[in-house]
DSSP file (Angstrom, degrees, kcal/mol; ACC not computed):
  #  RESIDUE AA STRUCTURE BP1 BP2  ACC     N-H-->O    O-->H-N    N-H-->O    O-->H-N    TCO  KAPPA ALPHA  PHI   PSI    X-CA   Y-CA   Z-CA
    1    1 A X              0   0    0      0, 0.0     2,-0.5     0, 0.0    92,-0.0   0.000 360.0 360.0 360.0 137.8  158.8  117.5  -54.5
    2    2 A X        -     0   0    0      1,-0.1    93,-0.1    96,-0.0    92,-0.0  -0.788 360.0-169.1 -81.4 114.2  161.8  115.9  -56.4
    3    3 A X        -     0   0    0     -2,-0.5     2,-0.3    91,-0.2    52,-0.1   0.166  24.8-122.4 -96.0-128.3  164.6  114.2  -54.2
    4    4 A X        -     0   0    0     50,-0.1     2,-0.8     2,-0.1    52,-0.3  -0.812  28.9-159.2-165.6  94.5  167.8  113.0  -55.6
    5    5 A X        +     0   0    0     -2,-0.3     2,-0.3    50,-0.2    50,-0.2  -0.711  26.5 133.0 -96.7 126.8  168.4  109.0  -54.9
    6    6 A X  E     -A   54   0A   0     48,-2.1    48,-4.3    -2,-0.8     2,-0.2  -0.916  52.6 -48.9-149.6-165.8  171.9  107.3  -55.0
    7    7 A X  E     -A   53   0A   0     -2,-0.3     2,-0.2    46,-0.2    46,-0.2  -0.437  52.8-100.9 -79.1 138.6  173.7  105.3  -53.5
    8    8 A X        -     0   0    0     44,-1.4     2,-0.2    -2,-0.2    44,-0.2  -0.467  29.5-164.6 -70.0 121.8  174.8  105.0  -49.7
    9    9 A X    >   -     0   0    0     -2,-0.2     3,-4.8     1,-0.1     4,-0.2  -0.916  34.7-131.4-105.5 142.3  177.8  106.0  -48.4
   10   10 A X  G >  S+     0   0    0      1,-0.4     3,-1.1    -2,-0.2    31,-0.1   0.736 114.3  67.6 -85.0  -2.0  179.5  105.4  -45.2
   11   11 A X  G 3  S+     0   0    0      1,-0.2    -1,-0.4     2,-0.1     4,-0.4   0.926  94.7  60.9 -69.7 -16.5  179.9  109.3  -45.3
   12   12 A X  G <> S+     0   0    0     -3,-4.8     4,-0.8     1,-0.3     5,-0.3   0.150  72.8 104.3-102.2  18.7  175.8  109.2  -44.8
   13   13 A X  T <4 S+     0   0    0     -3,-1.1    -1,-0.3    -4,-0.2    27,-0.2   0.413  75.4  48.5 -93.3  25.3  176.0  107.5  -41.6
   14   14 A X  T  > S+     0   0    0     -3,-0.4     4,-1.2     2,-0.1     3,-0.4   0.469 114.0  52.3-103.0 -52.9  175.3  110.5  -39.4
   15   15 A X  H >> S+     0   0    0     -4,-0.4     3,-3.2     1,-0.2     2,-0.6   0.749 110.2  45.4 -60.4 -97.8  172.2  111.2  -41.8
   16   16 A X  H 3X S+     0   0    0     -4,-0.8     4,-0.7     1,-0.3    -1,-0.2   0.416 109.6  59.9 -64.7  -3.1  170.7  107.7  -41.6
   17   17 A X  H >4 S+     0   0    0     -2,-0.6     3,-0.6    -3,-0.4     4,-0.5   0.821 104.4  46.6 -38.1 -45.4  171.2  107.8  -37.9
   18   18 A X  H XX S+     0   0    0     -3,-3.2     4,-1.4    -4,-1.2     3,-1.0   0.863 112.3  49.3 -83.8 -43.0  169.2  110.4  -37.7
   19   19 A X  H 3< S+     0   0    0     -4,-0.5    -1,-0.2     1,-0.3    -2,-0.2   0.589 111.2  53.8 -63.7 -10.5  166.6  108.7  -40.0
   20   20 A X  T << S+     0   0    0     -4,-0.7    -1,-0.3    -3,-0.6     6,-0.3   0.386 103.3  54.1-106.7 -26.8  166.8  105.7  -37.9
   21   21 A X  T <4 S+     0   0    0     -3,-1.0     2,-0.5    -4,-0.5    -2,-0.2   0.819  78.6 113.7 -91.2 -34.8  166.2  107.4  -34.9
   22   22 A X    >X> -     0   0    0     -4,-1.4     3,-3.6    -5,-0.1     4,-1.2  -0.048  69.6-129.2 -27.0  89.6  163.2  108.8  -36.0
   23   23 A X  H 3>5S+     0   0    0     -2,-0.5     4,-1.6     1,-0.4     5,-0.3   0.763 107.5  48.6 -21.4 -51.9  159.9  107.5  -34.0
   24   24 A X  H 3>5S+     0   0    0      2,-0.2     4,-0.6     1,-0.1    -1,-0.4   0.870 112.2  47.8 -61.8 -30.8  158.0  106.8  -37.0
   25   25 A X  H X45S+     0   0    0     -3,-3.6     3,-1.9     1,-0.2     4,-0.3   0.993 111.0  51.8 -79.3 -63.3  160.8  104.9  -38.5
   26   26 A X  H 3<5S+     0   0    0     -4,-1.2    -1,-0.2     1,-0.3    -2,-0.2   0.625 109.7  48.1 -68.1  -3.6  161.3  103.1  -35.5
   27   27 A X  H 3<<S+     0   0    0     -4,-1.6    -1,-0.3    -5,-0.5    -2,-0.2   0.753 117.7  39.8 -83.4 -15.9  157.6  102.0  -35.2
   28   28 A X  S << S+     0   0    0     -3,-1.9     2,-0.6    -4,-0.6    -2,-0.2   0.051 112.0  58.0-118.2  26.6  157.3  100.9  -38.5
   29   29 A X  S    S-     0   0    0     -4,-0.3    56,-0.1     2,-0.2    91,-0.0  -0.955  83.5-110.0-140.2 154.0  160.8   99.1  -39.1
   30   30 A X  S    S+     0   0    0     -2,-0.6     2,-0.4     2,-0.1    -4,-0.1   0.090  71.8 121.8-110.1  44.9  162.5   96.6  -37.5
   31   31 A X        -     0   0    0     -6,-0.1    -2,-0.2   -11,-0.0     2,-0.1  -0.898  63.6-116.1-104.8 148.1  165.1   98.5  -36.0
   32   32 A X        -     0   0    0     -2,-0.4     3,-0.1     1,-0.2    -6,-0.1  -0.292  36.3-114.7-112.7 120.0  166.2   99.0  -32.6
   33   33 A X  S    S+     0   0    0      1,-0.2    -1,-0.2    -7,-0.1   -12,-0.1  -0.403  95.3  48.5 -61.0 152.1  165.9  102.9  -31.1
   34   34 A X  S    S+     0   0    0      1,-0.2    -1,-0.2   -17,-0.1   -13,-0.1   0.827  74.4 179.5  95.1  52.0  169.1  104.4  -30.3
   35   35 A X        -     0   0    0    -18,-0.2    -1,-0.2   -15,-0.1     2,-0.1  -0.535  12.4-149.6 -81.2 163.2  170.9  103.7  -33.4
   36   36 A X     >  -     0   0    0      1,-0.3     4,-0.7    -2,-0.1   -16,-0.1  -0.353  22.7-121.0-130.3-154.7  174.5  105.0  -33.6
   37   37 A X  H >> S+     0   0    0      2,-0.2     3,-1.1     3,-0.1     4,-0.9   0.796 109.2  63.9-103.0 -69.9  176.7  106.3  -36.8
   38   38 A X  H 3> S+     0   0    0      1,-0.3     4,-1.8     2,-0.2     5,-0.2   0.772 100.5  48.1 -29.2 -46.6  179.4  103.4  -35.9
   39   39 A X  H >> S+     0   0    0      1,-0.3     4,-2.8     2,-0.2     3,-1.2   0.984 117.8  44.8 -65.4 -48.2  176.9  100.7  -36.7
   40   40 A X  H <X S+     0   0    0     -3,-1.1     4,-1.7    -4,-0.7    -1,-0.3   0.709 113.2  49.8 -51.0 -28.9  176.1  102.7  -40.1
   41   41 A X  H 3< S+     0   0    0     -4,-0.9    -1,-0.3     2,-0.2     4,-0.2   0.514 113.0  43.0 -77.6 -17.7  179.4  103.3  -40.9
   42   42 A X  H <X S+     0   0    0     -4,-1.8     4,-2.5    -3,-1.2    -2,-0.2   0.770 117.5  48.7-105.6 -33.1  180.5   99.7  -40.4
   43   43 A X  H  < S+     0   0    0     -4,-2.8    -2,-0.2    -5,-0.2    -3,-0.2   0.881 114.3  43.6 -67.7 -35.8  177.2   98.4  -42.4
   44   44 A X  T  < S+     0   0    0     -4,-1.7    -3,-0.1    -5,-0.2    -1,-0.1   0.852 116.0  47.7 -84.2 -10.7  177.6  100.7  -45.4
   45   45 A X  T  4 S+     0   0    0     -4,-0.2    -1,-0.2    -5,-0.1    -2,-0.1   0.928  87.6 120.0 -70.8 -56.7  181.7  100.0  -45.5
   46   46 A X    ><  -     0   0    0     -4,-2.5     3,-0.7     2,-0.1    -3,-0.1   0.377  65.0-138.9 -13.4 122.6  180.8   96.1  -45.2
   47   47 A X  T 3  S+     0   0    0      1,-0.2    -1,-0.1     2,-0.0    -4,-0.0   0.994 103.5  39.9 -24.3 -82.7  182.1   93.9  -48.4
   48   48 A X  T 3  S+     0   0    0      0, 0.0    -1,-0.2     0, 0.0    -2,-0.1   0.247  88.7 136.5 -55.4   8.6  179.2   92.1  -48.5
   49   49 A X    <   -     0   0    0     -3,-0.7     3,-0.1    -4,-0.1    -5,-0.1   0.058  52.6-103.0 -74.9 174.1  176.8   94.6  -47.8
   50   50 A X        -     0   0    0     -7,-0.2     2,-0.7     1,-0.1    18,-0.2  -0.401  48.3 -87.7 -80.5 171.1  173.1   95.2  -49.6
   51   51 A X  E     - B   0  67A   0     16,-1.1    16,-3.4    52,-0.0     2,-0.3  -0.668  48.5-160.1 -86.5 113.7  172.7   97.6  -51.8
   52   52 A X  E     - B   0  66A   0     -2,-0.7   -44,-1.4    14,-0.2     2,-0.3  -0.874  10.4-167.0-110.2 131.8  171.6  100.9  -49.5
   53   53 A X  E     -AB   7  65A   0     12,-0.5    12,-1.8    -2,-0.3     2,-0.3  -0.954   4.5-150.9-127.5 138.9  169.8  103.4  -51.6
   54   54 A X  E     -AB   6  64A   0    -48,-4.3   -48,-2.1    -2,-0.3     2,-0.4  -0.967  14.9-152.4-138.2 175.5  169.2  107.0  -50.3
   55   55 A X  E     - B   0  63A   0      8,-5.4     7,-1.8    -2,-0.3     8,-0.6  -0.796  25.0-162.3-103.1 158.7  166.7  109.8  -50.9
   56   56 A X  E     - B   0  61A   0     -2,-0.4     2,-1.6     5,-0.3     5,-0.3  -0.903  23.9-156.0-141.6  99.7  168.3  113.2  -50.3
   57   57 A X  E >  S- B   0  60A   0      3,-1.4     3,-1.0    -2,-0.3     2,-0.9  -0.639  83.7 -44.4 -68.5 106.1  166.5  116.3  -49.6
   58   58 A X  T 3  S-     0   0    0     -2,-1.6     3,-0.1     1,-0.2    -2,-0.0  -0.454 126.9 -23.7  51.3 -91.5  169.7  118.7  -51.0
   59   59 A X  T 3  S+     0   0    0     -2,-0.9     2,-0.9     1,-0.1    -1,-0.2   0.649 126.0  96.6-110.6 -24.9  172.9  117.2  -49.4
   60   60 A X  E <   -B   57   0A   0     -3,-1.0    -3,-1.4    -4,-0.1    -1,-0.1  -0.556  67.2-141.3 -85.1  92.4  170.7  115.6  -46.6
   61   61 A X  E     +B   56   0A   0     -2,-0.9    -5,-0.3    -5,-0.3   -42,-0.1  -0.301  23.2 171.1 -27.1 112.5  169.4  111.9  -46.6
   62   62 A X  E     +     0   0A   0     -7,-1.8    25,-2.1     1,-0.2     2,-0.3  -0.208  61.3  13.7-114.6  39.1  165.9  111.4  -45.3
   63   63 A X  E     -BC  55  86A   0     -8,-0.6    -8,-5.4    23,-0.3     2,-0.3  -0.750  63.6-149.4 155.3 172.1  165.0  108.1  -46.0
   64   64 A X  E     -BC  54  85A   0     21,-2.7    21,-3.0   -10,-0.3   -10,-0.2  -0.881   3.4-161.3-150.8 140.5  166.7  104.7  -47.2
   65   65 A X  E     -BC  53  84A   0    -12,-1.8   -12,-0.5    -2,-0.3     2,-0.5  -0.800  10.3-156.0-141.0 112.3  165.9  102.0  -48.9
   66   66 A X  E     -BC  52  83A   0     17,-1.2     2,-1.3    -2,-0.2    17,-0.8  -0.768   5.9-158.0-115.2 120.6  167.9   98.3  -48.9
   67   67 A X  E     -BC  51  82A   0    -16,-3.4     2,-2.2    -2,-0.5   -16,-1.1  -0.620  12.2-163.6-100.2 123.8  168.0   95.8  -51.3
   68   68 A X  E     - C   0  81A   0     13,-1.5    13,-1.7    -2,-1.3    -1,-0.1  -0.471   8.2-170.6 -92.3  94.1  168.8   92.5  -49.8
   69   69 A X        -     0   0    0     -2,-2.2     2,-0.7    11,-0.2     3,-0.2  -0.186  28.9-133.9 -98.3 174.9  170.0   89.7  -52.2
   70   70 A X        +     0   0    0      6,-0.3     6,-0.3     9,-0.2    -1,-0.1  -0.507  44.7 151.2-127.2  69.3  170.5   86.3  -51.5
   71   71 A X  S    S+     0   0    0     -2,-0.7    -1,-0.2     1,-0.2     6,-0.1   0.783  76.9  55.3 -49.6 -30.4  174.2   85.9  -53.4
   72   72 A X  S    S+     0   0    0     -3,-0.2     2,-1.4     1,-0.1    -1,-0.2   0.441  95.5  71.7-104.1 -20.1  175.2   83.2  -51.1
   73   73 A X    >   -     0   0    0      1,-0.2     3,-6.0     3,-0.1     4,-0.5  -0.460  61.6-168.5-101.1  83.0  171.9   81.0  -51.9
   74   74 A X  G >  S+     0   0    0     -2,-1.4     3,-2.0     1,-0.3     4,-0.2   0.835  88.0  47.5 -42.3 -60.4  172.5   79.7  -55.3
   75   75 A X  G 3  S+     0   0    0      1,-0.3    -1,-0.3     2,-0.1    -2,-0.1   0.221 114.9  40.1 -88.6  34.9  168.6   78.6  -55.3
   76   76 A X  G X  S+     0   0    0     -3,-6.0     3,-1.5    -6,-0.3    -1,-0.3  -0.086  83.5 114.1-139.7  37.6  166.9   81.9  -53.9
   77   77 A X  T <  S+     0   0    0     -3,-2.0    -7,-0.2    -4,-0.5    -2,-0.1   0.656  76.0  57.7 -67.1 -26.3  169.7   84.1  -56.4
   78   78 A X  T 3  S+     0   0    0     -4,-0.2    37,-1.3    35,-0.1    36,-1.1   0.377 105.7  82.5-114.1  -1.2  166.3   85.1  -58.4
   79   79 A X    <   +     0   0    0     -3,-1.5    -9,-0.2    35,-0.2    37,-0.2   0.057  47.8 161.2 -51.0-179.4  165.3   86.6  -54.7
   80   80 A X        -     0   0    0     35,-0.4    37,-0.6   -11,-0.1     2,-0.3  -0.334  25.5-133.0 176.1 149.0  165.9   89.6  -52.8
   81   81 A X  E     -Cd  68 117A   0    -13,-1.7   -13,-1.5    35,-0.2     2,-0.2  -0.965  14.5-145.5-121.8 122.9  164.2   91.4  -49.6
   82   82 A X  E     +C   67   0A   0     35,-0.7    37,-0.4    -2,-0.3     2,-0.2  -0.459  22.3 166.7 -76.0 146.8  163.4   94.9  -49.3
   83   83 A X  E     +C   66   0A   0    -17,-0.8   -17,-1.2    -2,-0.2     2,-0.7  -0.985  17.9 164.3-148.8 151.5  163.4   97.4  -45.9
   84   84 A X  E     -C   65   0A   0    -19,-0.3     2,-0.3    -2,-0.2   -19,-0.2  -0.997  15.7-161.1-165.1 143.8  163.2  101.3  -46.6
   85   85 A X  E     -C   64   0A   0    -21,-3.0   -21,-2.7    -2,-0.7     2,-0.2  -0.908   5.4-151.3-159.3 136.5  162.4  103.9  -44.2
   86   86 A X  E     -C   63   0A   0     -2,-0.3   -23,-0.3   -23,-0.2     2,-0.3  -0.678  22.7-124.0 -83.5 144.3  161.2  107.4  -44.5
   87   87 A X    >   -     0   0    0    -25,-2.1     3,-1.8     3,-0.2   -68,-0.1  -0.705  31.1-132.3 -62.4 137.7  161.8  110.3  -42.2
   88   88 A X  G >  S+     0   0    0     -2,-0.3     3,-1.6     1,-0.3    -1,-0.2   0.858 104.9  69.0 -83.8   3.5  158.1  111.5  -41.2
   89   89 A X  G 3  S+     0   0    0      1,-0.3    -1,-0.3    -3,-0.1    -2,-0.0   0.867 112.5  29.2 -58.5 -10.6  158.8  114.7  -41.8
   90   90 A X  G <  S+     0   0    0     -3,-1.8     3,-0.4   -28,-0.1    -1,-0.3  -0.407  92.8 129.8-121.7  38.3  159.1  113.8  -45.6
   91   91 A X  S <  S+     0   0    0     -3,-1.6   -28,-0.0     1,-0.2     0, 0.0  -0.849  74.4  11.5-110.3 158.1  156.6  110.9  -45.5
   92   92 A X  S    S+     0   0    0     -2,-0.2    -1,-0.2    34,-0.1    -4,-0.0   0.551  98.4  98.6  44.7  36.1  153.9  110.8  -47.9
   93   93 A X  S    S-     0   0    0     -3,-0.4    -1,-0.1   -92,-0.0    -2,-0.0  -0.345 110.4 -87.3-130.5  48.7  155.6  113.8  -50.2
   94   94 A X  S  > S+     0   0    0      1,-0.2     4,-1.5     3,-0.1     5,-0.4   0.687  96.2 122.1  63.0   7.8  157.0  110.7  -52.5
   95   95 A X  H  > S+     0   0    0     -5,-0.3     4,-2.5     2,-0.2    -1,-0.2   0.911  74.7  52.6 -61.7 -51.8  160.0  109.8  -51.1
   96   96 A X  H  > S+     0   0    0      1,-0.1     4,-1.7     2,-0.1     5,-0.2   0.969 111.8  53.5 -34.3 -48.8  158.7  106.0  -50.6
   97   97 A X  H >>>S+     0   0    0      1,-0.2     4,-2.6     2,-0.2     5,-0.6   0.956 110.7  38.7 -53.4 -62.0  157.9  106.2  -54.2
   98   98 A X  H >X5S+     0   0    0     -4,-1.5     4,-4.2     1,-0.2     3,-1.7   0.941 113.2  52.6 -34.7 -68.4  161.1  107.2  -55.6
   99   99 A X  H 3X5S+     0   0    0     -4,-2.5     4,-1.3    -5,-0.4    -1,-0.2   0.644 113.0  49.7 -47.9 -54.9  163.4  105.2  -53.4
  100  100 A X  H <X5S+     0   0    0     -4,-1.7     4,-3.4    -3,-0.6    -1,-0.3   0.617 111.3  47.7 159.5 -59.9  161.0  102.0  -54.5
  101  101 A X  H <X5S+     0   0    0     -4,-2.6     4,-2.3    -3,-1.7     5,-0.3   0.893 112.7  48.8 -55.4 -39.6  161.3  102.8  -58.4
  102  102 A X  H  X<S+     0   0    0     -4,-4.2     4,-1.2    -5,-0.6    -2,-0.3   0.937 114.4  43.3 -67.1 -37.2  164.8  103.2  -57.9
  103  103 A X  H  X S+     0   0    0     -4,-1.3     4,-1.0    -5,-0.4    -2,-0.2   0.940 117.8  49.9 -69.2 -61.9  165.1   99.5  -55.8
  104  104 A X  H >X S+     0   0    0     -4,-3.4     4,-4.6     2,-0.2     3,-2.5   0.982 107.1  50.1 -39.9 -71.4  162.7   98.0  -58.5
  105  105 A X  H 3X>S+     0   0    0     -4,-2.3     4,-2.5     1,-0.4     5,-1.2   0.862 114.7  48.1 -50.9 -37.9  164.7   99.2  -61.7
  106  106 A X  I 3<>S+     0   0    0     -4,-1.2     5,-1.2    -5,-0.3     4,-0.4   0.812 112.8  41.6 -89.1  -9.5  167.6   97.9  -60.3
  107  107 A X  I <<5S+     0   0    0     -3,-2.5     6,-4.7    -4,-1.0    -2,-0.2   0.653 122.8  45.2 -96.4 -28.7  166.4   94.5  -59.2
  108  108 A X  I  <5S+     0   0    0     -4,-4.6     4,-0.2     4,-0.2    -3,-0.2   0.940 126.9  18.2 -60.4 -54.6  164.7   94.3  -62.2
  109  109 A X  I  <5S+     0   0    0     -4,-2.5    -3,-0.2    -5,-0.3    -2,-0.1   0.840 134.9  30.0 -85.0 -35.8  167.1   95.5  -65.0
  110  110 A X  I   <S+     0   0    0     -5,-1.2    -3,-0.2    -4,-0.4    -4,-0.1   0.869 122.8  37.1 -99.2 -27.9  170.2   95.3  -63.4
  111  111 A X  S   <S-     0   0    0     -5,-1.2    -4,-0.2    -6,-0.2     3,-0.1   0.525  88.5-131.0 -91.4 -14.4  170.2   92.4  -60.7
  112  112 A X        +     0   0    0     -4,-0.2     2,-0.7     1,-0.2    -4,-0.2   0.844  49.8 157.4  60.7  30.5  168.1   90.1  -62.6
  113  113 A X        -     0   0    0     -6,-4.7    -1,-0.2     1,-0.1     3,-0.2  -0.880  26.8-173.2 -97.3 126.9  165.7   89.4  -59.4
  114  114 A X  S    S+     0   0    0    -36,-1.1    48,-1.1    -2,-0.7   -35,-0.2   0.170  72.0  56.4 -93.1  -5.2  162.4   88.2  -60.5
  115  115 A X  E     -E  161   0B   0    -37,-1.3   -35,-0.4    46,-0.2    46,-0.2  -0.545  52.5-176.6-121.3 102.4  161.1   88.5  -56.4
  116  116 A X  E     -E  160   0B   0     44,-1.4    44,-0.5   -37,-0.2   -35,-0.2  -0.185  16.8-175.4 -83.9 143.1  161.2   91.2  -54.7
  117  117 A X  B     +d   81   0A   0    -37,-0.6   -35,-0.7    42,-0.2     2,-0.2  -0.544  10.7 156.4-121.7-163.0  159.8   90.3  -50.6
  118  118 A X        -     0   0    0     -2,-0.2    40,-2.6   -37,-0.2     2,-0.4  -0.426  31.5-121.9 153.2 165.6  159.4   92.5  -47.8
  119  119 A X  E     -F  157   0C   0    -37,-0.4     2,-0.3    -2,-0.2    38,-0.2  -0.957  21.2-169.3-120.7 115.9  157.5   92.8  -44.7
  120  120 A X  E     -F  156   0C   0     36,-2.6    36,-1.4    -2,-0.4     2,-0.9  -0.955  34.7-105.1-127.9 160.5  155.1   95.4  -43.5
  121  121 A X    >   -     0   0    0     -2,-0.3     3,-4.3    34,-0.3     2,-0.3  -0.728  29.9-138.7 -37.3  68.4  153.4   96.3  -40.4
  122  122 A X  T 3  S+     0   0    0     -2,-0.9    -1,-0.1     1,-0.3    33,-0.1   0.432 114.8  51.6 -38.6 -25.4  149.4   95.0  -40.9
  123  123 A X  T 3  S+     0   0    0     -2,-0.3     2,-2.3    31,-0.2    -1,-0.3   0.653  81.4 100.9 -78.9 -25.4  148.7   98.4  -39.2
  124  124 A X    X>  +     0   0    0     -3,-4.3     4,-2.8     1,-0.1     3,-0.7  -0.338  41.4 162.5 -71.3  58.2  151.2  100.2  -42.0
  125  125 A X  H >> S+     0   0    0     -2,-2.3     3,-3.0     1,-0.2     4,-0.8   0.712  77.3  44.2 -51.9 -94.9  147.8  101.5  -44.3
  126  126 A X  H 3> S+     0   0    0      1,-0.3     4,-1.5     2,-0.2    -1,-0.2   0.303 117.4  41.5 -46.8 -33.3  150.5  104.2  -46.2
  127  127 A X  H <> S+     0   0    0     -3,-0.7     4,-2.7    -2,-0.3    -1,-0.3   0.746 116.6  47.2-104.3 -30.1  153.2  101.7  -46.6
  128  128 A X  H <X S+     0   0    0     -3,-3.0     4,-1.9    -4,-2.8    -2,-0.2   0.763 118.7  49.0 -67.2 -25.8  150.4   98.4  -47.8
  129  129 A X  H  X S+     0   0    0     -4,-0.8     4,-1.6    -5,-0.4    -2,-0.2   0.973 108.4  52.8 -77.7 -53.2  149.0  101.3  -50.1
  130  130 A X  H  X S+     0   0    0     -4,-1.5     4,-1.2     1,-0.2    -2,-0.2   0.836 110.7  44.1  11.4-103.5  152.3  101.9  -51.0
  131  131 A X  H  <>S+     0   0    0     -4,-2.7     5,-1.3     2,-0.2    -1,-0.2   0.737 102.2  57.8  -7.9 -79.1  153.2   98.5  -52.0
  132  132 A X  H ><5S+     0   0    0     -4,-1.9     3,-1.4     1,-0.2    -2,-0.2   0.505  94.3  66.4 -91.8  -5.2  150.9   97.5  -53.7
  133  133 A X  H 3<5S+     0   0    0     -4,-1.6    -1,-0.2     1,-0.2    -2,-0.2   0.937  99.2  54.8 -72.1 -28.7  151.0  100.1  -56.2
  134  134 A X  T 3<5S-     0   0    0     -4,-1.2    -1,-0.2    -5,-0.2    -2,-0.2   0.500 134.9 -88.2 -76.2  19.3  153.9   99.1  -57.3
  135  135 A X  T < 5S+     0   0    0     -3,-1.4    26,-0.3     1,-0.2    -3,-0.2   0.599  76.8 142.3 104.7  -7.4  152.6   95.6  -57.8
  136  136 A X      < -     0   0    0     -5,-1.3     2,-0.3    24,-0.1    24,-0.2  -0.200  32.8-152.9 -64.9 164.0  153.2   93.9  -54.5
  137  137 A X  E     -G  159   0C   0     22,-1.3    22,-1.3    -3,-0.1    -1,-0.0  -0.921  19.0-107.2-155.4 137.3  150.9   91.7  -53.2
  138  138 A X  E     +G  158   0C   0     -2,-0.3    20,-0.2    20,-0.2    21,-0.1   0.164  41.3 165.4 -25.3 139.5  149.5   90.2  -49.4
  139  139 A X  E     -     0   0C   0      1,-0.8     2,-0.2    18,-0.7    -1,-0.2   0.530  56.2 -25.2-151.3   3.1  150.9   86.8  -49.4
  140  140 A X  E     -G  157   0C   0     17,-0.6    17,-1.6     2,-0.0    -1,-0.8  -0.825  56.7-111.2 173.2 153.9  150.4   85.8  -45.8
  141  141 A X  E     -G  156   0C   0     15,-0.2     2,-0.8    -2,-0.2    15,-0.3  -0.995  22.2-161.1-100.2 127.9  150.0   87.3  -42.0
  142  142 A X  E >   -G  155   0C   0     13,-1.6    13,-0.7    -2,-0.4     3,-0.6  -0.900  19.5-148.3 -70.2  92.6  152.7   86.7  -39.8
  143  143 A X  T 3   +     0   0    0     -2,-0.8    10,-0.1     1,-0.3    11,-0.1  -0.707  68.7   3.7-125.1 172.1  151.5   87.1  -36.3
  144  144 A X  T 3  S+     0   0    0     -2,-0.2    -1,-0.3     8,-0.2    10,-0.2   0.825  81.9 153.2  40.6  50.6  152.8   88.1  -33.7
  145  145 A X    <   +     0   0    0     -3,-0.6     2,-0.3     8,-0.4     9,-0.1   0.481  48.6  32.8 -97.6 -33.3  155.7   88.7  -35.6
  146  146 A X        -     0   0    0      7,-0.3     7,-1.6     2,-0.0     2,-0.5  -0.936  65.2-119.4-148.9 147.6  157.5   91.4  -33.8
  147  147 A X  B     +H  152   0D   0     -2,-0.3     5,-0.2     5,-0.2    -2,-0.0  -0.863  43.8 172.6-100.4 139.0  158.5   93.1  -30.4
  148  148 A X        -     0   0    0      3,-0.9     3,-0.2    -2,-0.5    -1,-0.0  -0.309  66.7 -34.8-149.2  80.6  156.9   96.8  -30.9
  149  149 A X  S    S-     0   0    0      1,-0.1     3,-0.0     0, 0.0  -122,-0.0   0.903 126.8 -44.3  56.4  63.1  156.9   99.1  -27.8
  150  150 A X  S    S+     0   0    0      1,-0.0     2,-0.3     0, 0.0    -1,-0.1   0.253 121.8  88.5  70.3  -6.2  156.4   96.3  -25.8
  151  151 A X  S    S-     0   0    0     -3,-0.2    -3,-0.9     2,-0.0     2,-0.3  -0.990  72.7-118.5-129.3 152.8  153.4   94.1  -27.8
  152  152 A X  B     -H  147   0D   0     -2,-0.3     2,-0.4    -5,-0.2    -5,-0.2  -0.457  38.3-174.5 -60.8 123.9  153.9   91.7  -30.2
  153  153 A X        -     0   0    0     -7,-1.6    -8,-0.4    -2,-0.3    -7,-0.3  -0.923  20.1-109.6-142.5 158.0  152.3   92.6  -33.6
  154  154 A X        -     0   0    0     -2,-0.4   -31,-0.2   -10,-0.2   -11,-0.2  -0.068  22.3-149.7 -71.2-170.3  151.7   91.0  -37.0
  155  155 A X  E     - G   0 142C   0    -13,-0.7   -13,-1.6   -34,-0.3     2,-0.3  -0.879  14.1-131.0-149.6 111.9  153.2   91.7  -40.3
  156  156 A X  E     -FG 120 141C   0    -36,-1.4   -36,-2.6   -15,-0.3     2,-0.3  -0.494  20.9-150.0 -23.2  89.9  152.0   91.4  -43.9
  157  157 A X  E     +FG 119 140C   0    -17,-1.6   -18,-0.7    -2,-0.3   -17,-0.6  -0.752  26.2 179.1 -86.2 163.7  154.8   89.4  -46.3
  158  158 A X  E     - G   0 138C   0    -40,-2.6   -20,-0.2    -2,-0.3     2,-0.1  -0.988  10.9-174.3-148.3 122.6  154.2   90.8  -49.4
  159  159 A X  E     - G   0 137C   0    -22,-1.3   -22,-1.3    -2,-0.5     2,-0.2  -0.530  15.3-151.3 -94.3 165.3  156.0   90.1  -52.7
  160  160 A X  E     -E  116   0B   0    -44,-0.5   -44,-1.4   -24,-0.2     2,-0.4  -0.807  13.9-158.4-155.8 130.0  156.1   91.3  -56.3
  161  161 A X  E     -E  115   0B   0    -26,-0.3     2,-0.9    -2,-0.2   -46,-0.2  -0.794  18.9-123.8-108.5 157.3  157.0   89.0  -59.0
  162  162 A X              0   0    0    -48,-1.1    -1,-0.0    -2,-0.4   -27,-0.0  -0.817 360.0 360.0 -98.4 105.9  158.3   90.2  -62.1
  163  163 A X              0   0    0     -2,-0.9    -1,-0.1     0, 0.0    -2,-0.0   0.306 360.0 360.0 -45.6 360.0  156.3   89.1  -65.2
C-alpha cells in the first residue's frame, strides 16, 4: 500500500494525537500517554520547530516522522536526530519505510546532514530491522535508558552516516 507523505500541519493535530495515543506508539516512543491536540498544535505552529513529516492513509495521518536538527549548534550543524511513529494498525505495511526515505532524502539532499541519530528500543526487532536497512547502524547500548510501563529499559543509538 502507497501512503501519501508531507509535511505536518498544525491542522493534523487531532490525527497525530490519535497516533500518539496509540499503545504501540506509546511503548516504543518516548512519549508520554495521554497526549492532547493543544500540545500538537503548539509543537507543529512553533518557529523553531523540526521538520514533522506525515504518512497519510487518504486525508488521515497514521504515522509521523521528525527530523531534529541541531541549527543552534554551529559544531553538530552536519547532525540531526530522528523519532517516527507508526500507528499499529498500519505497522509493517511500509509506512516506516516511506516516512524514513522521505526523512533521509531530505537530510541528505536538501539539509545537508551527513548524520542522521536515533534511538530505538533494544526489544524494537521491526524497528532495528528497519533501520538498519536503510544503512543505520548499532553504535552503543544505553541501559536503562527509559521509564516504560514502570521498568527501566535499554535503547540502541544507532546512526547512519552519509558516504
Amino acid at each position: 500500500m502507497s501512503y501519501t507523505i508531507r509535511r505536518a500541519t498544525p491542522d493534523d493535530a487531532d490525527a497525530l494525537t490519535i497516533v500518539y495515543t496509540d499503545a504501540s506508539v506509546i511503548a516504543g516512543t518516548l512519549q508520554l500517554p495521554y497526549s492532547s491536540p493543544h500540545l500538537w498544535r503548539e509543537r507543529l505552529a512553533a518557529a523553531d520547530a523540526p521538520v514533522q513529516l506525515v504518512a497519510c492513509d487518504g486525508k488521515v495521518a497514521v504515522g509521523n516522522i521528525g527530523l531534529h536538527t541541531n541549527a543552534r549548534t554551529p559544531r553538530r550543524k552536519h547532525a540531526a536526530e530522528l523519532g517516527m511513529a507508526v500507528m499499529s494498525a498500519h505497522q509493517r505495511k511500509g509506512v516506516g519505510s516511506q516516512l524514513l526515505a522521505a526523512a533521509i532524502d531530505l537530510a541528505d539532499n536538501w539539509y545537508g546532514i551527513t548524520r542522521l541519530e536515533l534511538s530505538v528500543f533494544t526489544d524494537n526487532e521491526a524497528g532495528v530491522a528497519l533501520y538498519t536497512k536503510f544503512g543505520f547502524a548499532i553504535e552503543g547500548t544505553l541501559r536503562k535508558y527509559a521509564l516504560r510501563n514502570g521498568a527501566y529499559v535499554d535503547t540502541y543509538t544507532m546512526a547512519r552516516l552519509k558516504s
